[in-house]
N, C-alpha and C positions, 0 to 999 in steps of 0.2 A: 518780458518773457519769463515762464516759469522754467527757474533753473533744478533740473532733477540731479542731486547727490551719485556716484557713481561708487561702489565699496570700489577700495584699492586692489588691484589686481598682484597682491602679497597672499601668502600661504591661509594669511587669517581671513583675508577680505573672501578669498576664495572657501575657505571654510563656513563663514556666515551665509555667501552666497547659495552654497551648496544647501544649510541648513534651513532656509527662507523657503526655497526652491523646494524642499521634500515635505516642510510643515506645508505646504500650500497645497500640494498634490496630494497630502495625506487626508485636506480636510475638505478636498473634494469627492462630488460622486456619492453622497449618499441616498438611500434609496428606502423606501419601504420597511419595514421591518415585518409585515406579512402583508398577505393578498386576501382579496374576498371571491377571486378567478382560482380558477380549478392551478394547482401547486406542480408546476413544474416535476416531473419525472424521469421525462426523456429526452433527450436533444438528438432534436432532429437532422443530427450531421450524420447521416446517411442516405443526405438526396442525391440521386444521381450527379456525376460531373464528370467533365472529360477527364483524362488519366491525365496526372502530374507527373511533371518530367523525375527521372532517375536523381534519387542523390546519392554524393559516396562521399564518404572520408573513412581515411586510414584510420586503420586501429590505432596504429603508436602516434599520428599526429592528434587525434581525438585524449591519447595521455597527456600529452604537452602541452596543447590547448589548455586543459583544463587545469593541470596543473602551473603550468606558469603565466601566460597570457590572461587567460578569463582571474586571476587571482591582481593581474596589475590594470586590469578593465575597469576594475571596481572603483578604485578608489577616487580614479579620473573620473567617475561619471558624477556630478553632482548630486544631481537626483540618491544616486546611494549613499552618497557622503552625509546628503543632509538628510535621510529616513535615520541612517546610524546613531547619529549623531543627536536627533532630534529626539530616538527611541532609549540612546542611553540616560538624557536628561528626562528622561519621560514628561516632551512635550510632544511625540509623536506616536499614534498604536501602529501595531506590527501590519505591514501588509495583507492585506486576507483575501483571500482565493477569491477568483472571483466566476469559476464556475458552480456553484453550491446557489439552492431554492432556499425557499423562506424557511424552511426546515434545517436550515446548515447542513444537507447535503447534496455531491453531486448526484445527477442525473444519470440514468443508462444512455451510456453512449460507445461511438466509436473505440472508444477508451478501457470502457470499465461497463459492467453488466450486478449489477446489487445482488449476492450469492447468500452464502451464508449467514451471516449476522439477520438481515432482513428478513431470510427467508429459508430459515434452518434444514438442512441438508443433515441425512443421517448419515452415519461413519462411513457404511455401506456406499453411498453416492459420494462421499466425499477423497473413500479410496479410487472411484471411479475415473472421477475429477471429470479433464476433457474429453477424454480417450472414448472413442467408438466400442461398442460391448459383443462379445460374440454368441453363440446361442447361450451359455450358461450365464449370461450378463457379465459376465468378467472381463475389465478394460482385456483389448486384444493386439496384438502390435503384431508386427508385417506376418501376414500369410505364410506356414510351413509346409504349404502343400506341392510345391516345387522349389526348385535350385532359386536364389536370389539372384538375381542378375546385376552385377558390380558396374556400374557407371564411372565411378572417379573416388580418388581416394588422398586421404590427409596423411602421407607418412613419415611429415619427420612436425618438429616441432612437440609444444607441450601438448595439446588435444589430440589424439591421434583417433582416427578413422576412414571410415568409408563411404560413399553412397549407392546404394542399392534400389532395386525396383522389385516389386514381387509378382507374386502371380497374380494378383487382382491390379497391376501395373500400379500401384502406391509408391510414391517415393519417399523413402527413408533415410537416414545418416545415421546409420552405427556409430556409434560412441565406445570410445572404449578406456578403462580404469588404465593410470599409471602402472606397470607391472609390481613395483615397489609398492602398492596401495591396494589390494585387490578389494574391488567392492566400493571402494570409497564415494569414487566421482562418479556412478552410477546410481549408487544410492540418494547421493544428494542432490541429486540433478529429479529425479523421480519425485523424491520427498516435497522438496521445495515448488517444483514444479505444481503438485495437487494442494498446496496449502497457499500458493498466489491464486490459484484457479479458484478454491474458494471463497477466498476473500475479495475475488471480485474482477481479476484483471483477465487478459486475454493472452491464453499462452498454447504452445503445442501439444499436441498427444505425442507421451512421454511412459515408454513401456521399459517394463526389464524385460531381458529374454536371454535365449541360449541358442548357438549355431555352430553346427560342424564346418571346419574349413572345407571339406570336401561338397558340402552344399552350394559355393562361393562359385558363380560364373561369372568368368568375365567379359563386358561387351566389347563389339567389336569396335568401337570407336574411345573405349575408355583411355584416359591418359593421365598421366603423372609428372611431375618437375622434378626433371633429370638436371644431374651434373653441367650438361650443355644443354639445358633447355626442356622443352615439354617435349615427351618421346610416347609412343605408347606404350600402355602396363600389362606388365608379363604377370605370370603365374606366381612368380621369382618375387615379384612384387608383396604381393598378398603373404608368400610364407615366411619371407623377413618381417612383415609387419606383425605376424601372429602368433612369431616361433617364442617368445618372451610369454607367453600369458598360456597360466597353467589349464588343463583338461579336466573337467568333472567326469567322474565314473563313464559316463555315456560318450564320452571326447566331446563334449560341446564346450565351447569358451561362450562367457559372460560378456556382456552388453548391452548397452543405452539403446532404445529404437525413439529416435524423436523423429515422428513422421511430420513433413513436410506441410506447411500451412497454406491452406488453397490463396488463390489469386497471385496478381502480377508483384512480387516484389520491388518497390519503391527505395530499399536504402532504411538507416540509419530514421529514427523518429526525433528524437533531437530530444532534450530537457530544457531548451531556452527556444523563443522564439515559435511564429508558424510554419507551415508549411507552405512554401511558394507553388500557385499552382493547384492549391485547396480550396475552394472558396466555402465548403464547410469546417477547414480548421480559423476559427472565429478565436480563439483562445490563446494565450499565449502561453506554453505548456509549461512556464515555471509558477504559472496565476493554478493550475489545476490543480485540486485538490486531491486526487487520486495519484497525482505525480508527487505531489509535498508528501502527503502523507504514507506513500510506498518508504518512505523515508523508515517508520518505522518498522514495517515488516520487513525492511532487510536489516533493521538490527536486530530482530529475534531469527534471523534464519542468516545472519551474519554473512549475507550479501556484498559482500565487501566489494565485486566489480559489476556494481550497476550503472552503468554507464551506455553514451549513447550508440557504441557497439558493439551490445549485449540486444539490443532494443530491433523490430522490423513492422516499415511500415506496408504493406501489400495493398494494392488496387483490386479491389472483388469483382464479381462477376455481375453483384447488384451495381456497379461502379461508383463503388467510395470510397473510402481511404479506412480502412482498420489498422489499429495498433496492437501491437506484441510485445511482451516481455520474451527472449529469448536466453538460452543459455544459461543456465542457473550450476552450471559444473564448477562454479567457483563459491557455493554458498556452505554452511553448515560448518565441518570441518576440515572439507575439502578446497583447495586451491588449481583446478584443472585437474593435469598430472601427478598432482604431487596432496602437499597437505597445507593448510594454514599454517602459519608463524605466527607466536603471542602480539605482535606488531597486528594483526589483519582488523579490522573498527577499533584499532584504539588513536592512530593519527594519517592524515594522508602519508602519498609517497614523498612526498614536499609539503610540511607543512608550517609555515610561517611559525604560527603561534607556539608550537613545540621548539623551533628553531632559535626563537626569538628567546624565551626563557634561559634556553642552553647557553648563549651568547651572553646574556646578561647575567649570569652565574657565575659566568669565568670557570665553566666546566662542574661546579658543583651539584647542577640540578642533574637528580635520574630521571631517566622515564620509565614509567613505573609498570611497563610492560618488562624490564630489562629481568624484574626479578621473576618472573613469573615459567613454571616449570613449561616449558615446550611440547614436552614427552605424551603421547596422544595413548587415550586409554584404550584403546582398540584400534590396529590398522583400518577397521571398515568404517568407524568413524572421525580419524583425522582428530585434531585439536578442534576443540569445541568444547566450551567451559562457559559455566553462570555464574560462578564464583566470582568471578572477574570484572563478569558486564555492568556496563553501567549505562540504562538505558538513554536518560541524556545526552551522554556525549559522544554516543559510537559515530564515529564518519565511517566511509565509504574509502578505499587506498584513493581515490582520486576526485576531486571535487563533485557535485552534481548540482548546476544551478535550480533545479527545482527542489534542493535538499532543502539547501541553503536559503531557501524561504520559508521553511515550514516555520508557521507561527503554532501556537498551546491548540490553540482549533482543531489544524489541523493534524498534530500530533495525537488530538484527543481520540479524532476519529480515525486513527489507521491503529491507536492501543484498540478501542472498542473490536475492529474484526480482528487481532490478534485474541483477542479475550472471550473470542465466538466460539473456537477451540477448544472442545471438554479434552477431556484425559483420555475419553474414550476415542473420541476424533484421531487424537494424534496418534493412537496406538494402530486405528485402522489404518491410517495415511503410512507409517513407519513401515509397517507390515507390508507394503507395497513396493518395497525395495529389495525383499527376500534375500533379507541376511539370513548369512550361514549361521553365528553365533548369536545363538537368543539371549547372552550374555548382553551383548553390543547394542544390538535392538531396544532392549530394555532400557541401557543407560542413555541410548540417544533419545528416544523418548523422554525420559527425566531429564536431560537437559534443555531441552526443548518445552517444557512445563514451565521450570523453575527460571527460565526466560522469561515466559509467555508471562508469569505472575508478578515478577520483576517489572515489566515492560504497564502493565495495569498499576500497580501502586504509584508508577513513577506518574503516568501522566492523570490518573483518578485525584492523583490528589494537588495536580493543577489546575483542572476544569471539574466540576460538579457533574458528576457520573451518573445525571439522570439520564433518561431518554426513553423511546419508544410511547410516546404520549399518543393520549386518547381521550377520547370522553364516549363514556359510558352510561345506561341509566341502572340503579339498582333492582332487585328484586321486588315484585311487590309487597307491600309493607299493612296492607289493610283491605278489608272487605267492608264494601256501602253499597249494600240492596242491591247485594251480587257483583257489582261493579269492584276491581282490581284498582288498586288507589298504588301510587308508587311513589318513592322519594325521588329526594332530588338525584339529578345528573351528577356524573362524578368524574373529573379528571384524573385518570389513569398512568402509571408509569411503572418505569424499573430501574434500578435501583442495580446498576452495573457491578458497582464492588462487590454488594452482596450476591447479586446473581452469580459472579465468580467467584467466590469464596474468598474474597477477600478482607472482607467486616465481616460480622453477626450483623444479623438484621434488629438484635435486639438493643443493637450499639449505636442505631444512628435512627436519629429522629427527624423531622423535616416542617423549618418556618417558612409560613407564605402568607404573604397580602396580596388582595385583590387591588387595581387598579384601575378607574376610568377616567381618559382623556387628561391623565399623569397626576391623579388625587387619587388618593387611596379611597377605596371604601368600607366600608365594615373593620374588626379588627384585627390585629395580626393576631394570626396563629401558628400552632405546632402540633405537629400530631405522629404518630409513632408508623401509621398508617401509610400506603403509596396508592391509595385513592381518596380522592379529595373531594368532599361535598360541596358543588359549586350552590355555594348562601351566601347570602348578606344578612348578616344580626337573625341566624335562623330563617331565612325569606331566600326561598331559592332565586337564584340568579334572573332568570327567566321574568319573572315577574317584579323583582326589583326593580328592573330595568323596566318595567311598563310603569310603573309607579312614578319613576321619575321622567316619565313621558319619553323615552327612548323609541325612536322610531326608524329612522332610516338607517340602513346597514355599517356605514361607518361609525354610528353614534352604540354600536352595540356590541364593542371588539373590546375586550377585558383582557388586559393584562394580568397575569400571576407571574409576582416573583417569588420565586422557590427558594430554598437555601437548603444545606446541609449539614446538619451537629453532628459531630462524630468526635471524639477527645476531646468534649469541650471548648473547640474550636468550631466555626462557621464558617461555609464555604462562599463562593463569590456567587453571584445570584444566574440560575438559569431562569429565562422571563420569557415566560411561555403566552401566545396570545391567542386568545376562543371569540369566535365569532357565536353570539349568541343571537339566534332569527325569532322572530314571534312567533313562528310554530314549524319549521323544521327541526332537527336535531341539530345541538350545538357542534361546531368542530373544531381542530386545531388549525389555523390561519397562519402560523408564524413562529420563531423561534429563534431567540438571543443568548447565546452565550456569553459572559463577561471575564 
């Protein structure tokens, strides 16, 4: 009988085991590195399904979860111990999202819709955002054409508001600014709100506005949590809630309209795990790349409570399951009610690794948020500082398992839509908050730049900031007895750093060999250029490849690896792969980052 060895069930054996366990899973599963079938776009997880059951969790047990529980889950689970472990000795790669196309991107889905970056949106549409237009095209929030009719209302606590219905029967939730903050958390809630929408996610129509208390009716079934319980809401209600918060010229007070997101609300969308009850959530939402990579646009809009009850999932009327980003009143410099603390993306509210240092100091280590001035440069914009950031290592005050996966990939591609964002974008987007002080406006805009440019350096110069490939043929090049003669085909791209001014275009040049069936061919080259003559030794591709008897479709897919010189360094190789046919037009098949 074969006698099989068992590791000792000791801290180490169970460390080895863990380790075994995560190299074996990590070096399973691979697949294609492109397709010759039409490239994935959309996922089709909006087929009809019956509606899934309600889910809930508390807000505060959703904080303790994740900050204590899910933080001591980890280390128990082997599978993590040994990806950790295997990735610090670098005998394992990082996990990689595993809903992205041969192109390394995800797909339109329930999720996430391709906006900006893909499919450039001018300032004008991008102040617009989700928001419904009214005849002058100007996003429009609730109806002024009669009294709002008050349904139920939030009045103690940090978020204070109401919910309203208007005369087109729309339902809304006023929002309203900390009285100590005026502007703050409406501005930021708006702001943040049009810059997630461009970049692609699914969130509410989010208006500024203005309303006389005497416009405010109350319904007849409205109610409030009294003293001894829920009573119905008086008048008495409404004008404690309101008596705090100053009058503009016209008596109208200032507030958030986030209108109401159609379909049946489901709960909390979760960052781990599927949805029970979905048979289109196929994914496990910490594998999604649009969930890792939201990772970094909440550290340029300093997101600090993104979490999974911020998040809503709704059953539509197509009956499917759409997802939300909700709630964004704690982003930029704002903290709900109040304002950001120097503490807000520099450590969780618990967090180990801070903790840990401090302890093994014996009290000598700072944290280096301690020294940092508090005092916010404008009430309407809260603390909010670039000076400071440091795109790497911003967290969130509370763990977020989908954070906590993003590998260089997917960090690369949530810098890219943060780096969609001209100056001019953000000036329209900011202007949509209608500050009073064009002082404020101005400096929250520049911090908001000098973020966005921070956030591009950092993760440009961990992945190779090409992208947007193509192939293209050139102009004609010669006339034969009438006949238009043309060069060769040209692989296309861009050149991210420099498209946002991040390098001179005149500072970075670009090595690439061609490759077939993993032999190089022809010689390497360099060229200053980001269109690339697909030749072999002067012999366009095309015909190379007949020459060497190339015939059937797999024997005709060419790799290029790219590189990037920029300070005399070279970057790691993006390996771009063309399907060349004997008489279609070549195209892009596939796409490898390293």
């Amino acid at each position: 009988m074969m006698r099989v060895r068992v590791l000792p069930s000791t801290p180490l054996g169970l460390l080895l085991a863990g380790l075994f366990v995560g190299l074996a899973v990590g070096g399973c599963g691979s697949t294609s590195p492109y397709t010759l079938g039409p490239i994935q776009t959309t996922d089709p997880d909006d087929r009809p399904t019956d509606r899934p059951e309600q889910t809930r969790e508390s807000m505060y047990w959703d904080r303790v979860d994740m900050s204590v529980f899910h933080q001591l889950e980890k280390p128990l689970n082997l599978n993590w111990t040994g990806r950790t472990v295997g990735r610090a000795l670098g005998l394992a790669a990082p996990d990689p999202a595993d809903n992205v196309n041969v192109l390394d991107e995800p797909p339109n889905s329930s999720w996430y819709k391709r906006r900006h970056f893909y499919d450039e949106m001018s300032p004008r549409e991008l102040a617009v955002g989700p928001n419904e237009r009214d005849t002058t095209g100007v996003a429009a929030g609730p109806a002024q054409t009669a009294p709002w009719t008050v349904t139920s209302g939030k009045f103690q606590g940090a978020a204070r508001g109401f919910e309203i219905k208007d005369a087109r029967g729309d339902r809304y939730l006023i929002k309203l600014d900390g009285p100590k903050w005026p502007e703050l958390t409406t501005s930021a809630e708006v702001i943040s709100t049009k810059i997630l929408y461009g970049a692609g996610y699914h969130v509410p129509q989010n208006t500024i506005t203005r309303f006389a208390p005497d416009q405010l009716r109350i319904a007849d079934d409205a109610m409030v949590n009294g003293t001894s319980g829920r009573r119905p809401m008086t008048r008495e209600d409404l004008r404690a809630l309101l008596k705090p918060y100053d009058r503009g010229p016209d008596g109208t007070i200032r507030g958030l309209a986030s209108k109401y997101v159609e379909g049946e609300p489901l709960g909390p969308i979760f960052f781990r795990g599927t949805r029970d009850g979905d048979p289109n959530d196929r994914v496990r939402h910490e594998q999604r790349r649009e969930l890792r990579g939201l990772r970094v646009l909440s550290a340029w809009l300093n997101d600090a409570d993104r979490r999974h009850a911020n998040t809503l999932a709704v059953y539509t009327d197509e009956q499917y399951v759409k997802h939300y980003l909700l709630d964004m009143g704690s982003t930029l410099g704002a903290n709900a009610s109040g304002v950001h603390t120097p503490i807000y993306g520099q450590a969780y509210l618990i967090d180990q690794r801070k903790i840990t240092s401090a302890l093994f100091s014996l009290g000598a280590y700072r944290f280096p948020w301690w020294g940092y001035d508090p005092t916010p440069s404008y009430e309407s914009v809260g603390y909010f500082r670039a000076d400071v950031f440091r795109p790497g290592e911003w967290v969130p005050t509370y763990p977020n398992p989908a954070f906590e996966k993003m590998t260089d990939r997917d960090g690369y591609w949530g810098a890219k839509l943060v780096m969609s964002f001209t100056d001019e974008d953000l000036e329209a987007i900011v202007a949509t908050a209608r500050m009073s002080n064009p002082d404020a406006e101005a400096h929250l805009t520049d911090v908001l730049r000098k973020r966005r440019d921070k956030i591009g350096r950092h993760w440009f110069d961990k992945v190779n900031p090409l992208d947007r490939f193509a192939v293209t043929t050139s102009i004609p090049v010669a006339e034969t007895e009438g006949e238009a003669s043309t060069g060769p085909a040209r692989l296309t791209f861009d050149d991210l750093a420099v498209e946002g001014g991040l390098a001179p275009a005149t500072a970075r040049t670009y090595a690439y060999r061609m490759h077939l069936d993993d032999t190089a061919i022809g010689n390497a080259r360099s060229t200053a250029s980001t269109h690339l003559p697909l030749t072999v030794n002067g012999v366009p591709l095309r015909r190379a490849l007949d020459r060497r008897g190339r015939s059937a479709p797999e024997a005709r897919v060419v790799r290029i690896d790219l590189r990037t010189r920029h300070d005399g360094s070279l970057s790691d190789a993006t390996r771009v792969y063309l399907h060349i046919p004997s008489s279609e037009s070549p195209r892009v098949v596939g796409l490898d980052r390293e």
